[in-house]
Z-matrix of the N, CA and C atoms (Angstrom, degrees):
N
C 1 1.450
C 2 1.518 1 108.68
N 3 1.588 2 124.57 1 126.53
C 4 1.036 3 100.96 2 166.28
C 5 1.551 4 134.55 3 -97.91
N 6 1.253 5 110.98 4 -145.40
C 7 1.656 6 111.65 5 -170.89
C 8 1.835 7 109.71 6 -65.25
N 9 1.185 8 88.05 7 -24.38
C 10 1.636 9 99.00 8 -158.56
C 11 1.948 10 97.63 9 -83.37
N 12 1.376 11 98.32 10 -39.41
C 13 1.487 12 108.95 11 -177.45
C 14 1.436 13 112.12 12 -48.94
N 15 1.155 14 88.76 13 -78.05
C 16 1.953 15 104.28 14 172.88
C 17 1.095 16 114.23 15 -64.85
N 18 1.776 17 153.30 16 -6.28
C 19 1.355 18 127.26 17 127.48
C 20 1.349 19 123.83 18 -42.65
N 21 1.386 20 107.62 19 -36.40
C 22 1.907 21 100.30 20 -156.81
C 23 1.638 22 103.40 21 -102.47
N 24 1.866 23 107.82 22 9.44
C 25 1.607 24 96.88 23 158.96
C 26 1.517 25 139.29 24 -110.56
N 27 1.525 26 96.19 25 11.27
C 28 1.140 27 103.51 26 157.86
C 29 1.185 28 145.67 27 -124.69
N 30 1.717 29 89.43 28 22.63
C 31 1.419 30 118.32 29 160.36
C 32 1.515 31 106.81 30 -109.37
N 33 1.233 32 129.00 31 11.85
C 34 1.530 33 125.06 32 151.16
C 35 1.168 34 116.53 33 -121.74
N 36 1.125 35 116.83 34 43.95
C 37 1.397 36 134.30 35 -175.51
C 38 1.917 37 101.17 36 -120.59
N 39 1.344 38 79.67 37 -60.55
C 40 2.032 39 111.09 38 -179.44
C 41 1.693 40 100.70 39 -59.58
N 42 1.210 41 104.33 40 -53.28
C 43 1.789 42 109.87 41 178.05
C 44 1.479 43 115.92 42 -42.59
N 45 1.926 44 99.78 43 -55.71
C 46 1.668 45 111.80 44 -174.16
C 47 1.591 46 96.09 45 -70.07
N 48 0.975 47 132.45 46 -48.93
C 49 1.723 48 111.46 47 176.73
C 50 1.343 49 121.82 48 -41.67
N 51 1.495 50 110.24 49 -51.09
C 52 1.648 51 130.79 50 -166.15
C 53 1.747 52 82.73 51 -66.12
N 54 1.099 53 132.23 52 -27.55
C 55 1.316 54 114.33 53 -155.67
C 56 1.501 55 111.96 54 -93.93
N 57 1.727 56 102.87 55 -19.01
C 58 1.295 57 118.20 56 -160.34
C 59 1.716 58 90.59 57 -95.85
N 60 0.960 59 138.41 58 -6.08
C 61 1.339 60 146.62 59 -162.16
C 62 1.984 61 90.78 60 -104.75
N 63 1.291 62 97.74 61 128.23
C 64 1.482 63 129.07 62 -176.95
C 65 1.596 64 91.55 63 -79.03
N 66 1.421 65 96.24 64 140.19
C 67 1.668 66 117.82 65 160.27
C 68 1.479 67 98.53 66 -66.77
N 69 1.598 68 117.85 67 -170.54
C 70 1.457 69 144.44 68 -173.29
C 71 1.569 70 81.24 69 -107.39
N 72 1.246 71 157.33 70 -31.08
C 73 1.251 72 122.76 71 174.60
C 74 1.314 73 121.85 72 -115.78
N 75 1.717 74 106.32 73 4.00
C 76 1.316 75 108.36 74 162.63
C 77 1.629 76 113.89 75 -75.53
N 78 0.956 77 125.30 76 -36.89
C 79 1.738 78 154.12 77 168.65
C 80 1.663 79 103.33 78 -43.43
N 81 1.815 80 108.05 79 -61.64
C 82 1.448 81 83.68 80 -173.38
C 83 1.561 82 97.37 81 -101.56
N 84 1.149 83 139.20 82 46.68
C 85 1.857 84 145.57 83 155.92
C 86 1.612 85 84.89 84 -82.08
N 87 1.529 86 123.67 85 -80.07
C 88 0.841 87 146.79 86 -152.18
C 89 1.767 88 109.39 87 -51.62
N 90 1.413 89 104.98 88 -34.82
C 91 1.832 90 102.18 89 -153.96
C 92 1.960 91 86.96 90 -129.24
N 93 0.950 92 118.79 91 10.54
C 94 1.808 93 107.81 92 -174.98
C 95 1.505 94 96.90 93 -68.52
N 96 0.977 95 111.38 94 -43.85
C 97 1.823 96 109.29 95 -166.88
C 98 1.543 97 119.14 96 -43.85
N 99 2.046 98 82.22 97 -71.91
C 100 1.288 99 112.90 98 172.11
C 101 1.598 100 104.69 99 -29.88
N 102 0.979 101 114.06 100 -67.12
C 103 1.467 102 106.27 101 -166.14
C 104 1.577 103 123.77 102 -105.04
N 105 1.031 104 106.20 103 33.28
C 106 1.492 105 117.27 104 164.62
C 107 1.614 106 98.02 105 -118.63
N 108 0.908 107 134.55 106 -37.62
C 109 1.640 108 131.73 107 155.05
C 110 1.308 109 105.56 108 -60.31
N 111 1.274 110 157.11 109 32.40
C 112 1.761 111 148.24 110 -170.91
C 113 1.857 112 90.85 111 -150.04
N 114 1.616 113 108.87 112 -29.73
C 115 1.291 114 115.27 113 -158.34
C 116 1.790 115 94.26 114 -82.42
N 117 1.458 116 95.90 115 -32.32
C 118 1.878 117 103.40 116 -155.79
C 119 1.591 118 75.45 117 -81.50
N 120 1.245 119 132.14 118 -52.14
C 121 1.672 120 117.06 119 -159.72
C 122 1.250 121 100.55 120 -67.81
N 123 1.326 122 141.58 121 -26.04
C 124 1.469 123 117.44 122 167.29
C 125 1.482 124 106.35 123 -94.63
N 126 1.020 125 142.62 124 -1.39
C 127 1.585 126 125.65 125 -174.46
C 128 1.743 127 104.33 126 -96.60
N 129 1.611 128 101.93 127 -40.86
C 130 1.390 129 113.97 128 -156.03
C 131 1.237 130 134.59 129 56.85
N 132 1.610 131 98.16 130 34.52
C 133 1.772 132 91.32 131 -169.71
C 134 1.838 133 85.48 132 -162.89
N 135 1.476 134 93.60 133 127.87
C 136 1.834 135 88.71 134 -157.77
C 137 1.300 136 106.15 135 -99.75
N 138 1.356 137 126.28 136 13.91
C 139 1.962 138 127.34 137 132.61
C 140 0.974 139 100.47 138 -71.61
N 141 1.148 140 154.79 139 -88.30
C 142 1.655 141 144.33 140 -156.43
C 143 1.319 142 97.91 141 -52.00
N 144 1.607 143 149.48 142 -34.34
C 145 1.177 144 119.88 143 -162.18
C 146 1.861 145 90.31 144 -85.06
N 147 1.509 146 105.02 145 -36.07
C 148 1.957 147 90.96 146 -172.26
C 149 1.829 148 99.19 147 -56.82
N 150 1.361 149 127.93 148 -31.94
C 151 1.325 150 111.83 149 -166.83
C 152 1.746 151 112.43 150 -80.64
N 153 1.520 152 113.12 151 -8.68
C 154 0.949 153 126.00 152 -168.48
C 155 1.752 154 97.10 153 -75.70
N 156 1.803 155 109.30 154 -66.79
C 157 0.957 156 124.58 155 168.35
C 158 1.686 157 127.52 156 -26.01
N 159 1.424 158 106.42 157 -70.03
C 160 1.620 159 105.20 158 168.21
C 161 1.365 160 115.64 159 -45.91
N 162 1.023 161 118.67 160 -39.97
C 163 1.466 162 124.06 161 -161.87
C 164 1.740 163 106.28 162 -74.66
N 165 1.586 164 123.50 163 -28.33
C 166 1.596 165 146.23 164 149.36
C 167 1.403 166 91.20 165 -43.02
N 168 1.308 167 125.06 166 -59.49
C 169 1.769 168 115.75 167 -129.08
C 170 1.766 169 80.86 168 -93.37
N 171 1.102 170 115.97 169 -37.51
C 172 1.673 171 117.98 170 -171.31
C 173 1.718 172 111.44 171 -66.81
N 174 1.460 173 104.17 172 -29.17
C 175 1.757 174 92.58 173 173.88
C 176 1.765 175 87.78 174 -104.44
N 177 1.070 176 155.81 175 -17.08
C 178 1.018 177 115.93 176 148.72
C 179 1.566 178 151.95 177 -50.47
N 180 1.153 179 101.22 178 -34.22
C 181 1.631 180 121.57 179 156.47
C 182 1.516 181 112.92 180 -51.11
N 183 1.458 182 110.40 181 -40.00
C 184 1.636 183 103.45 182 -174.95
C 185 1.473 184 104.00 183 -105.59
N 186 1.060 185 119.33 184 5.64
C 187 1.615 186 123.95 185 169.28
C 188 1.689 187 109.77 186 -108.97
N 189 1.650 188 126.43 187 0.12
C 190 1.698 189 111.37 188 -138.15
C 191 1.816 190 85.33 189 -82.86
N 192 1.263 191 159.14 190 37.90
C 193 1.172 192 134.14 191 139.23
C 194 1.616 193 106.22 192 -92.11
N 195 1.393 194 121.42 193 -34.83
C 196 1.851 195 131.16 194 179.11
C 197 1.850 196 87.68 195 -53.84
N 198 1.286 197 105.13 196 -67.59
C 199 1.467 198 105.92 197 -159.37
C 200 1.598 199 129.09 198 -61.06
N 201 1.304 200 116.32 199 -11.97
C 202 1.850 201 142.89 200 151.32
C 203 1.297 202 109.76 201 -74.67
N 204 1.350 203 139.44 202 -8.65
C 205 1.355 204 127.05 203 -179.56
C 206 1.431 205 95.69 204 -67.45
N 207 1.604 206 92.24 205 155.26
C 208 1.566 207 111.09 206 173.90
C 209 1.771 208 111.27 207 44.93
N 210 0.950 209 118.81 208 11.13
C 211 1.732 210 106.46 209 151.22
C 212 2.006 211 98.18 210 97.67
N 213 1.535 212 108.75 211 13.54
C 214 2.036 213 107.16 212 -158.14
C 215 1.345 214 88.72 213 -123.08
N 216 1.665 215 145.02 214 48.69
C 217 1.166 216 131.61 215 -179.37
C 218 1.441 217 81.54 216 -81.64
N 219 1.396 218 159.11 217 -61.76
C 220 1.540 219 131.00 218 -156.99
C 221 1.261 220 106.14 219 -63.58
N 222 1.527 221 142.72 220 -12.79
C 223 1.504 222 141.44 221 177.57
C 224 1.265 223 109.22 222 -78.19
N 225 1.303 224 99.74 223 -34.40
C 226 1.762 225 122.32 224 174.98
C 227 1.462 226 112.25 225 -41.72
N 228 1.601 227 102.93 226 -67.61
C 229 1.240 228 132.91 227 -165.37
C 230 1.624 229 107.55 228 -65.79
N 231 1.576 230 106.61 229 -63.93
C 232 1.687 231 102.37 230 -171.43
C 233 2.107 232 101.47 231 -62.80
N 234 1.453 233 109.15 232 -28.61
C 235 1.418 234 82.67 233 -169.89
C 236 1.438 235 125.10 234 -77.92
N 237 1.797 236 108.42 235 -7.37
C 238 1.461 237 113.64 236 167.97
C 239 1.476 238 116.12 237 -76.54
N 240 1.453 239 111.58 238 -32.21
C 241 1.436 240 131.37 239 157.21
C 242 1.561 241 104.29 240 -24.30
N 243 1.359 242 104.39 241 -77.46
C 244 1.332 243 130.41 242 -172.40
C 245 2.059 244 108.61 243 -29.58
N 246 1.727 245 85.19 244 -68.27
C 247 1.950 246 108.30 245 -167.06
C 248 1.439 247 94.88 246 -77.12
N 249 1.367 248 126.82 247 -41.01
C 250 2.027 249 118.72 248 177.89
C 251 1.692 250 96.48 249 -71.55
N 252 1.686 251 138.38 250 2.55
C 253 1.261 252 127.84 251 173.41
C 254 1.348 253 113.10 252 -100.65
N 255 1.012 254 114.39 253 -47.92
C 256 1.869 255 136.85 254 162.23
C 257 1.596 256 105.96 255 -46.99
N 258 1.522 257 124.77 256 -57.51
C 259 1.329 258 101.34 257 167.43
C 260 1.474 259 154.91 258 -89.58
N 261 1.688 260 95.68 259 11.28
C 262 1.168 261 115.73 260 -174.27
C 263 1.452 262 100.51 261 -90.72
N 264 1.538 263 104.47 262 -42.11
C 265 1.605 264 108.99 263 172.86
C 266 1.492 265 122.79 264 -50.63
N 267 1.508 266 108.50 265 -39.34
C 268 1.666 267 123.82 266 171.89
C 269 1.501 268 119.62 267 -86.52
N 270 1.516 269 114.23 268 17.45
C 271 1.066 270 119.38 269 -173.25
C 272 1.831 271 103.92 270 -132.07
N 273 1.373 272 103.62 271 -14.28
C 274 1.416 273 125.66 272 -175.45
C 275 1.769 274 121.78 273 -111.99
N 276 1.676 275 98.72 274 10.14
C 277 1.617 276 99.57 275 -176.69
C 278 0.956 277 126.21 276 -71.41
N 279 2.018 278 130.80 277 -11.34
C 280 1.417 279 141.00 278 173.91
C 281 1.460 280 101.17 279 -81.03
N 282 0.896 281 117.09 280 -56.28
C 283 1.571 282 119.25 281 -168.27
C 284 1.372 283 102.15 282 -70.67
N 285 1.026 284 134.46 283 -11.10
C 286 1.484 285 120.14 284 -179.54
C 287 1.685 286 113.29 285 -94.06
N 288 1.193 287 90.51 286 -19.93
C 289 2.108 288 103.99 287 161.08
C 290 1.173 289 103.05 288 -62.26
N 291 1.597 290 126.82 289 -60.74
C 292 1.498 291 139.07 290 -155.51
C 293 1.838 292 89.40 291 -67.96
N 294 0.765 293 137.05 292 -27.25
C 295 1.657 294 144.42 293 -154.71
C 296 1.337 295 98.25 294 -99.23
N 297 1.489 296 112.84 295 -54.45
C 298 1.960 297 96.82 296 -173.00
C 299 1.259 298 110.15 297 -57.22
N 300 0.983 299 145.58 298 -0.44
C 301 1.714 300 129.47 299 -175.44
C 302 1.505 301 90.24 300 -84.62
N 303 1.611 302 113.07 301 -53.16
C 304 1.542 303 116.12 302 -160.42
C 305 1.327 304 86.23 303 -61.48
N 306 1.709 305 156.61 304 -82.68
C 307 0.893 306 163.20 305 14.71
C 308 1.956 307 72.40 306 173.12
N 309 1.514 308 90.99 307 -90.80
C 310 1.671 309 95.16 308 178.43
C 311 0.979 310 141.98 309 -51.29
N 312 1.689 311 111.27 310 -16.02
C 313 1.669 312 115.58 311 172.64
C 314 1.866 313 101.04 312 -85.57
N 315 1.421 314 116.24 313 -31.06
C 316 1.023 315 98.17 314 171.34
C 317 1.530 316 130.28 315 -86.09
N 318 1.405 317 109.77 316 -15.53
C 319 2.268 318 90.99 317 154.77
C 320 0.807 319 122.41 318 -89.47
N 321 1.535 320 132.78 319 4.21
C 322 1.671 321 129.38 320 135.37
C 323 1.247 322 122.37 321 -34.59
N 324 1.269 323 117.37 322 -65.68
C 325 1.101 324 120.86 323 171.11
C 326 1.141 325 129.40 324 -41.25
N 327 1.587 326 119.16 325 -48.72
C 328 1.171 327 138.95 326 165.82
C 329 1.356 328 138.29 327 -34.31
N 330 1.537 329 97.72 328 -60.67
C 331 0.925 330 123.77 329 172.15
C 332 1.460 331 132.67 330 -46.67
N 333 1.455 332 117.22 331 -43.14
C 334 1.002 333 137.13 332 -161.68
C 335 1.627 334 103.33 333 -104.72
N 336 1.262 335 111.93 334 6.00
C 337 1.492 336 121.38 335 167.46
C 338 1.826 337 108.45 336 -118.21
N 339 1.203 338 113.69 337 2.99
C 340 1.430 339 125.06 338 170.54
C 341 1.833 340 110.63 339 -83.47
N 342 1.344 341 115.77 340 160.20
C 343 1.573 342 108.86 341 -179.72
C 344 1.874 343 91.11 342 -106.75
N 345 1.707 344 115.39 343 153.90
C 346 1.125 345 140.00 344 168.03
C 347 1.808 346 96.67 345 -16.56
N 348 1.107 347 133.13 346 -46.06
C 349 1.478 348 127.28 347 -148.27
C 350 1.815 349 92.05 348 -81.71
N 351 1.199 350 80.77 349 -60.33
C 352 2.137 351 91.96 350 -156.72
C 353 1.491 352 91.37 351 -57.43
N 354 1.476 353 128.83 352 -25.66
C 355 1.343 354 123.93 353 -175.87
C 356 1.484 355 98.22 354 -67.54
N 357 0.897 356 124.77 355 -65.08
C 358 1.497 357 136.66 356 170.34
C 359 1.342 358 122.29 357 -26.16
N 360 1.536 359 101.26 358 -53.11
C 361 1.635 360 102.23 359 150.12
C 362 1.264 361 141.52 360 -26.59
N 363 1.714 362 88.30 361 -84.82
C 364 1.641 363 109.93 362 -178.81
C 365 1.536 364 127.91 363 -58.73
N 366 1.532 365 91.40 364 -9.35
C 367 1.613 366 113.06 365 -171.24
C 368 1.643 367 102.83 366 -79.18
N 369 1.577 368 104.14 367 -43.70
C 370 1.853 369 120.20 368 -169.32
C 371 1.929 370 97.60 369 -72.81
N 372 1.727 371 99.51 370 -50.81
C 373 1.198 372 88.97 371 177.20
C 374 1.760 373 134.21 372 -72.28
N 375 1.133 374 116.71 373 -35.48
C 376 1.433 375 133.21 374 151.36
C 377 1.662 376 99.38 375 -25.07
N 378 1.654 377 113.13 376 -63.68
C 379 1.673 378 107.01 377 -173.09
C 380 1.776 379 113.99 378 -68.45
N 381 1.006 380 110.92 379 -27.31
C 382 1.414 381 120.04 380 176.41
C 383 1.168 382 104.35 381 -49.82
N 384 1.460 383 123.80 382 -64.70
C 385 1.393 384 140.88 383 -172.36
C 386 1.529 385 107.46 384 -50.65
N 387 1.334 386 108.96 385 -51.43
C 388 1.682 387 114.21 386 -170.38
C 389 1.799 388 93.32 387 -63.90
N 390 1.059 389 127.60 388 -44.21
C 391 1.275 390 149.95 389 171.05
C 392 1.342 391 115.84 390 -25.83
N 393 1.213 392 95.37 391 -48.34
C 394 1.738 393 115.82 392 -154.45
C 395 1.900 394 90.98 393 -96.90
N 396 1.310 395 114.55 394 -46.79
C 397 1.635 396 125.21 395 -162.21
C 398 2.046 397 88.40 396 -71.64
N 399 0.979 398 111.56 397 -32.04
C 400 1.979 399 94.79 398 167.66
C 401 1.251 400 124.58 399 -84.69
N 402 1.578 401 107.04 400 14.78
C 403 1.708 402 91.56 401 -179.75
C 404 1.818 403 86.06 402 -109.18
N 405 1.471 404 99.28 403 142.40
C 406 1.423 405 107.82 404 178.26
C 407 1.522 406 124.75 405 -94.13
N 408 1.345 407 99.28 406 151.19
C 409 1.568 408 107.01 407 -163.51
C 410 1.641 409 108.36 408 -60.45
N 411 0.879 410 110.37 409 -178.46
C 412 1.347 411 139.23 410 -43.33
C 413 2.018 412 124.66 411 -54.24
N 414 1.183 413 98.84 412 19.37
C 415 1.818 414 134.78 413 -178.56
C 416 1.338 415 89.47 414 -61.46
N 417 1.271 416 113.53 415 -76.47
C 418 1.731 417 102.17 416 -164.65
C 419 1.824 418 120.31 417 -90.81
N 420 1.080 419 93.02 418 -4.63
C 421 2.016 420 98.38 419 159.86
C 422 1.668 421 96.01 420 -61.84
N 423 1.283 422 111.78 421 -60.03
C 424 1.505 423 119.01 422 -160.33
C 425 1.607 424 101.03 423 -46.48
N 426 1.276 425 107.06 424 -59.07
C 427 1.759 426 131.30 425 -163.36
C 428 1.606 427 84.40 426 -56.14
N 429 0.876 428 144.89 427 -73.91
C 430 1.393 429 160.27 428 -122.70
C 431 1.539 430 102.06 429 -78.38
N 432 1.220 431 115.20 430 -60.42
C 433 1.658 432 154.81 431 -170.54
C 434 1.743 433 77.23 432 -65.13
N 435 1.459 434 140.75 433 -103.62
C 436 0.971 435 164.94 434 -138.23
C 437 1.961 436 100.37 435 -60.95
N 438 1.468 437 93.94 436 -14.95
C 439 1.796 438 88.20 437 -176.83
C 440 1.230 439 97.72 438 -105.79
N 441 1.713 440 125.66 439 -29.08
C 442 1.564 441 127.52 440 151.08
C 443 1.569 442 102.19 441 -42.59
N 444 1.169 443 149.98 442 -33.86
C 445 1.446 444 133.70 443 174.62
C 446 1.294 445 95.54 444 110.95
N 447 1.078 446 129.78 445 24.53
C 448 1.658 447 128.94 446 -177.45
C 449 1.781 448 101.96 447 -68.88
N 450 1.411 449 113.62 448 169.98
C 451 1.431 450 112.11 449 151.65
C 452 1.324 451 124.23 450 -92.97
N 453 1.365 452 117.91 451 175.12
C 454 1.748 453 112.07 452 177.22
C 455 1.232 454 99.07 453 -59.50
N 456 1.595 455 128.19 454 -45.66
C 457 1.745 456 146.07 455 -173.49
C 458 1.783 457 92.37 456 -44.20
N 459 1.057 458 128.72 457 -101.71
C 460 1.440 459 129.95 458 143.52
C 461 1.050 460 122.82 459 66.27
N 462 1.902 461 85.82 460 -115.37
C 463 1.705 462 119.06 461 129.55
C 464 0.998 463 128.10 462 11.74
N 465 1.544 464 105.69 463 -85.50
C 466 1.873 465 112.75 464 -162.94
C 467 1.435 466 94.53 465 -69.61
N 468 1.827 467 129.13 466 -39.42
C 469 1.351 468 108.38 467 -155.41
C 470 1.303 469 101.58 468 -87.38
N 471 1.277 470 127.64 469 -11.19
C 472 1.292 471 125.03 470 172.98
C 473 1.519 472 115.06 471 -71.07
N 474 0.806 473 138.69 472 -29.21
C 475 1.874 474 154.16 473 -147.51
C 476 1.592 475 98.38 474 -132.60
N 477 1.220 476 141.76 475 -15.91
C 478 1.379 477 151.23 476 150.44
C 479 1.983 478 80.82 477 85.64
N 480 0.535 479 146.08 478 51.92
C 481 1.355 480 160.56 479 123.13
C 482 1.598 481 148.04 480 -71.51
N 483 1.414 482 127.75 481 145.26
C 484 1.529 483 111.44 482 -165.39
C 485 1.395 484 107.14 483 -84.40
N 486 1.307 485 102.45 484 134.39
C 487 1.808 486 112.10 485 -179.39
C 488 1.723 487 106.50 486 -56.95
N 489 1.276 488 108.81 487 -17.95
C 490 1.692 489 93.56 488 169.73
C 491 1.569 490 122.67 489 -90.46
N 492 1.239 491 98.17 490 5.68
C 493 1.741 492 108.87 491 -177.31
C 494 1.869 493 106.53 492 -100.13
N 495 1.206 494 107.83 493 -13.66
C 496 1.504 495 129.85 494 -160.73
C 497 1.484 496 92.27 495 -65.18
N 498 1.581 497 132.86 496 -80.48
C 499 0.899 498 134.83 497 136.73
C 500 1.457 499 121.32 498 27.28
N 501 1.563 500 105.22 499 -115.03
C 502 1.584 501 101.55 500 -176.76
C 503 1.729 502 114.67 501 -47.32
N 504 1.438 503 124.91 502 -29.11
C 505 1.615 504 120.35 503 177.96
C 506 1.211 505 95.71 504 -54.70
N 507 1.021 506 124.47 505 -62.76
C 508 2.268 507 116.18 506 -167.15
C 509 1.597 508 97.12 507 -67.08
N 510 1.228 509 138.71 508 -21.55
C 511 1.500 510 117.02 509 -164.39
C 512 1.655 511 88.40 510 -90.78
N 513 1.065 512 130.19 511 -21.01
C 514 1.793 513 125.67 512 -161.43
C 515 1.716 514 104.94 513 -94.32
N 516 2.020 515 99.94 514 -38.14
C 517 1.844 516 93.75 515 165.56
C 518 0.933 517 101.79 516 -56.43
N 519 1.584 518 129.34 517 -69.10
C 520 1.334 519 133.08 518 -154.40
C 521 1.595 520 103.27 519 -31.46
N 522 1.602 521 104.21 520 -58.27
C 523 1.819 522 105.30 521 -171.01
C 524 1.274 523 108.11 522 -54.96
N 525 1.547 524 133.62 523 -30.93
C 526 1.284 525 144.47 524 -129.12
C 527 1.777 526 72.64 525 -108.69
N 528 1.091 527 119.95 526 -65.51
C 529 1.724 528 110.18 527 -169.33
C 530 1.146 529 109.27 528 -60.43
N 531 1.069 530 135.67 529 -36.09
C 532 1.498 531 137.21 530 -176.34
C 533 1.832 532 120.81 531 -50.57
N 534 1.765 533 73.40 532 -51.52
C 535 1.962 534 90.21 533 166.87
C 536 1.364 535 128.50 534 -69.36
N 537 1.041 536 93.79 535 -35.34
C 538 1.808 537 89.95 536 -172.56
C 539 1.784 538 100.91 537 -93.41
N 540 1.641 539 119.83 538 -34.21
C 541 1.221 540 104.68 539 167.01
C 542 1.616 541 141.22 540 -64.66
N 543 2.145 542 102.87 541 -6.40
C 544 1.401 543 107.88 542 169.94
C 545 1.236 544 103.08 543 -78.71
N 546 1.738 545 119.04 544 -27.68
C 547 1.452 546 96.86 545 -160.58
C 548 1.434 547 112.11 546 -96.77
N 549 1.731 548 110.17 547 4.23
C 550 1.743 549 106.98 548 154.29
C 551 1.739 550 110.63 549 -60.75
N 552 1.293 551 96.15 550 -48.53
C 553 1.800 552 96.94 551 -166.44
C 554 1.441 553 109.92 552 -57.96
N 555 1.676 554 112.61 553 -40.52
C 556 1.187 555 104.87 554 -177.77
C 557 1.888 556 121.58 555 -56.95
N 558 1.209 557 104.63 556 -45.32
C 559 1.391 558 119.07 557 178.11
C 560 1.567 559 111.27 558 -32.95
């Protein structure tokens, strides 16, 4: 090989990385969904998940070369998702008292301007949710993450967990939802 060879391959080596590495608005085209749907399943409340969200996209922007290492910027993303959802929630437990009154007079309202079906809906999905908020962590991160289409790989780096534990957490929610969601229906 000569001199010239081995200069110019590890600068096309360095190039194809730099190249394979997402801009800040190719990044959030690509991942806004994903994780504004990950934000609402743990927040349940879709202002806290948009404030949750910006607040992802804003340290990603000032982190986006940390957050492309090793090829896991969506592991990146849902697991800050995850810790900016957890502390907004633990940072938001007074005001969310002060809010259920408003909270319930306004899907009253709602409600009764909805037709038989969507009520029917919101009613199944509403129980899902209550459903989903008793299975304990790290059980329903896993479940959640894994119905987003994540991998176990993913998974673990998202949830700071071992990819061989990933696994049994979704097979035990799964059991765990199964149970407690027959014995809503049954009721």
């Amino acid at each position: 090989m000569t001199d010239r060879q081995s200069d110019a391959a590890p600068h096309s080596v360095i190039e194809e990385i730099a190249a394979a590495r997402l801009s800040f608005d190719q990044a959030f085209l690509a991942h806004y969904r994903r994780v504004y749907r990950y934000a609402y399943a743990l927040t349940c409340d879709r202002g806290l998940a948009e404030d949750v969200v910006q607040e992802v996209f804003l340290r990603l922007y000032q982190n986006l070369d940390a957050a492309q290492r090793d090829g896991l910027l969506r592991a990146w993303l849902l697991r800050v998702t995850a810790n900016v959802s957890r502390n907004m929630l633990r940072g938001l437990s007074r005001a969310r008292s002060r809010d259920k009154t408003f909270i319930a007079q306004a899907s009253l309202t709602a409600e009764t301007a909805l037709p038989d079906g969507e009520l029917a809906r919101e009613a199944e999905i509403a129980e899902t949710r209550r459903v989903l908020d008793k299975i304990k962590e790290p059980m329903r991160s896993c479940l959640l993450l894994k119905h987003e289409g994540l991998s176990y790989k993913e998974i673990a780096a998202a949830l700071g967990v071992k990819e061989s534990s990933v696994g049994g957490f979704i097979a035990r929610a799964r059991r765990e939802f199964v149970r407690m969601y027959g014995k809503i229906q049954k009721l």
